[in-house]
C-alpha positions as CSV (number, residue, x, y, z in Angstrom):
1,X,68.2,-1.8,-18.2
2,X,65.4,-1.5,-20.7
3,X,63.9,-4.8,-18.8
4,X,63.8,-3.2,-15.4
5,X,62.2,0.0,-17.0
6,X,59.7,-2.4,-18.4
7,X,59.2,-3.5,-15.3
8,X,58.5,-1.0,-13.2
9,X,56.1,0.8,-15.5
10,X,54.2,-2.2,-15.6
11,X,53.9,-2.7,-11.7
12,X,52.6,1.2,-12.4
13,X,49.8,0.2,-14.3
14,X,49.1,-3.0,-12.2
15,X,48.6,-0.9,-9.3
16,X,46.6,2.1,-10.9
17,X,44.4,-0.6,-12.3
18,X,44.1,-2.1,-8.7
19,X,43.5,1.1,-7.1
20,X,41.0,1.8,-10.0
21,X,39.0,-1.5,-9.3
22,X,38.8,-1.2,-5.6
23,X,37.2,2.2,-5.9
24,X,34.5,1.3,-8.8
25,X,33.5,-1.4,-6.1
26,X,33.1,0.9,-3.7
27,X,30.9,3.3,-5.0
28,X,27.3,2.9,-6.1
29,X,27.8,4.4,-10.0
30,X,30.1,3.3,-12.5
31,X,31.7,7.1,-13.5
32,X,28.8,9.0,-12.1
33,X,26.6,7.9,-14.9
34,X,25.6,4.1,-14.5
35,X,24.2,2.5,-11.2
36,X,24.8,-1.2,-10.6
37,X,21.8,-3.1,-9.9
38,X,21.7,-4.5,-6.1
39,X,19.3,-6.8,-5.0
40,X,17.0,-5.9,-2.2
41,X,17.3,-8.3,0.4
42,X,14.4,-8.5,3.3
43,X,14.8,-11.4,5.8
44,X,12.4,-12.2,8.9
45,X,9.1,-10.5,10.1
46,X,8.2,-6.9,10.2
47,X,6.8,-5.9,13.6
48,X,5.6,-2.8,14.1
49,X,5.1,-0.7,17.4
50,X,0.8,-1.8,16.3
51,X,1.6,-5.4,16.3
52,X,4.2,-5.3,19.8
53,X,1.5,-3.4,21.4
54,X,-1.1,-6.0,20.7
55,X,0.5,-8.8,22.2
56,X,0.1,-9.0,25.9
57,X,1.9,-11.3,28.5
58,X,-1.2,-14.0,29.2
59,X,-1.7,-14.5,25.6
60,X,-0.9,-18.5,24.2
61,X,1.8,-19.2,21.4
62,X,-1.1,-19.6,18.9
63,X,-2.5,-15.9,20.2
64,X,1.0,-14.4,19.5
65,X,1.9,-16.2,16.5
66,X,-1.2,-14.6,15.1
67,X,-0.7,-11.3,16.0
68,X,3.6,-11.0,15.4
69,X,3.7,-14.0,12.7
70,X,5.8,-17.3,12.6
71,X,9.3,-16.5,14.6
72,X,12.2,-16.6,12.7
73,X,14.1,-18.6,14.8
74,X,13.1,-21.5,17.1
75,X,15.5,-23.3,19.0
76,X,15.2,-26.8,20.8
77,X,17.6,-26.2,23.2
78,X,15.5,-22.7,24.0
79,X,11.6,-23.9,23.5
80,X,10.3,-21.3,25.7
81,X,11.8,-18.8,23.3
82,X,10.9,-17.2,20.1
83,X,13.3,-14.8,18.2
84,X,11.4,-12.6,15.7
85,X,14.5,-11.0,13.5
86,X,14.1,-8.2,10.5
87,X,16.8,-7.0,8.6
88,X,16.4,-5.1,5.1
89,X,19.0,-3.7,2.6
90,X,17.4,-1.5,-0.3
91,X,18.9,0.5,-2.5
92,X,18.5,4.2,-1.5
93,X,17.6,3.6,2.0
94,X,19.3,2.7,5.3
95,X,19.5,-0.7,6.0
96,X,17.7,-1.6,9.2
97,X,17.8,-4.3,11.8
98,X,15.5,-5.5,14.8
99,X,15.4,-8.4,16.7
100,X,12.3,-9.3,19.2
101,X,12.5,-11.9,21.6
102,X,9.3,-13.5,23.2
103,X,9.6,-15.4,25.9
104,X,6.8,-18.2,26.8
105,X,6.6,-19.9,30.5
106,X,4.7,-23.4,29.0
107,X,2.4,-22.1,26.6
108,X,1.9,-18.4,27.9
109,X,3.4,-15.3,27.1
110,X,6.1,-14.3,29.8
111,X,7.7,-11.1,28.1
112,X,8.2,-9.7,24.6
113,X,11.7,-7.8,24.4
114,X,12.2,-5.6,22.0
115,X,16.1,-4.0,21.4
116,X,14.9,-1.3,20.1
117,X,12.1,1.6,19.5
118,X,10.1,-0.2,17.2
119,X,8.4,2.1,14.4
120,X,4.5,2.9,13.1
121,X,3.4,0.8,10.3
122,X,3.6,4.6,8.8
123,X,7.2,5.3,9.4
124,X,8.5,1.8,8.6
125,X,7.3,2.2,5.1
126,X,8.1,5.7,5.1
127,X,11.7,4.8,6.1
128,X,11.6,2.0,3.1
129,X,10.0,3.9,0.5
130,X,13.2,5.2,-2.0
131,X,11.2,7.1,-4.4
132,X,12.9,10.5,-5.1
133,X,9.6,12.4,-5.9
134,X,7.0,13.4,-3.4
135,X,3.9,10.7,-3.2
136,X,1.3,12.7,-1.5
137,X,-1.6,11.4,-2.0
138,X,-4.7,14.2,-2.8
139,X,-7.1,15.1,-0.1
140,X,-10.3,13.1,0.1
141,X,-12.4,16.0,0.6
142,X,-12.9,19.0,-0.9
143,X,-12.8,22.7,0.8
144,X,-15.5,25.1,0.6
145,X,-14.0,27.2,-2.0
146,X,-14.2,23.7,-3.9
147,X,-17.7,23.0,-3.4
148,X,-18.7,26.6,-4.5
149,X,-17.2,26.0,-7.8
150,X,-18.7,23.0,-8.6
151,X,-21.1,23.6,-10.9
152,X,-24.9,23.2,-10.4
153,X,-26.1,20.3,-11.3
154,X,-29.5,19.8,-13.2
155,X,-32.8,19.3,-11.6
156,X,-34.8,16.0,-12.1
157,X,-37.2,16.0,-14.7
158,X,-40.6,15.9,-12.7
159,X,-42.1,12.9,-11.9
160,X,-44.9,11.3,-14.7
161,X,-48.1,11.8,-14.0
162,X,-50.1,8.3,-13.5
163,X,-50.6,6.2,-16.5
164,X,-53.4,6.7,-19.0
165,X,-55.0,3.6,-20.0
166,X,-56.0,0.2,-18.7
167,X,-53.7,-1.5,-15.8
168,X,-52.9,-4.8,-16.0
169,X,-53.0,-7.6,-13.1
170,X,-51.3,-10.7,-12.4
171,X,-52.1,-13.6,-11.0
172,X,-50.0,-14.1,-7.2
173,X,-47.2,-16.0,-7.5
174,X,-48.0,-18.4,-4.5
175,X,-51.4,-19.7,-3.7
176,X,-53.5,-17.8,-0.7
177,X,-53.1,-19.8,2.6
């Protein structure tokens, strides 16, 4: 009996370990004090609502891979189709995905698709940016009350009167014509 006593306490610890090792994979700190590193993976082209707006049925390959960048994917079986996809995982922030299709009849823009709303250059870094504090940047000008309290500054020395004393000429540096 001692053997199946044995036993069974130690399928009790194999599955309280188990249990224990699925849930410190789970979760993004190690007993709320250590966070794992987790690499930040960013895959295709950012286009913003700037760039989509920009490009305009009419417009050549060369016109549109300049404006939305080289497309992700290019298929032979699909040459009069570009496929512009984003994705990004960071830590502390959503993870986000868009996919953009363009579609070419010979070498002009037919269509750009887009699945979804795509962002401001603003709010896609806004939406990326995982600092905690607040990064406002400080106003470029200053108010009135400001300007008042700056203090006065000093008035130029007047200018020298004209030299005393002989002036010296030079010779020109080209010959007269």
């Amino acid at each position: 009996m001692p053997s199946r006593s044995r036993l069974a306490a130690c399928s009790l610890v194999a599955a309280i370990a188990a249990t224990g090792c699925a849930s410190l994979q789970s979760s993004d700190n190690f007993l709320g004090v250590v966070t794992p590193y987790r690499v930040e993976v960013v895959q295709g082209n950012v286009v913003t609502k700037e760039q989509a707006e920009a490009v305009k049925p009419g417009m050549s390959r060369t016109q549109v891979r300049d404006i939305l960048g080289s497309p992700l994917l290019t298929d032979a079986f699909h040459a009069d189709r570009w496929d512009y996809v984003f994705t990004i995982r960071r830590q502390g922030a959503e993870p986000q995905l868009r996919r953009i299709v363009a579609r070419f009849d010979g070498e002009t823009l037919k269509s750009l698709d887009t699945s979804s709303e795509l962002p401001a250059e603003r709010d896609f870094v806004a939406s990326i940016d995982t600092f905690k504090t607040s990064r406002q940047s400080p106003p470029l000008a200053l108010t009135d009350e400001q300007v008042k309290a700056l203090p006065v500054p000093p008035k130029p020395p007047a200018p020298a009167a004209e030299p005393v004393g002989p002036t010296r000429s030079f010779p020109p540096l080209e010959p007269a014509r």
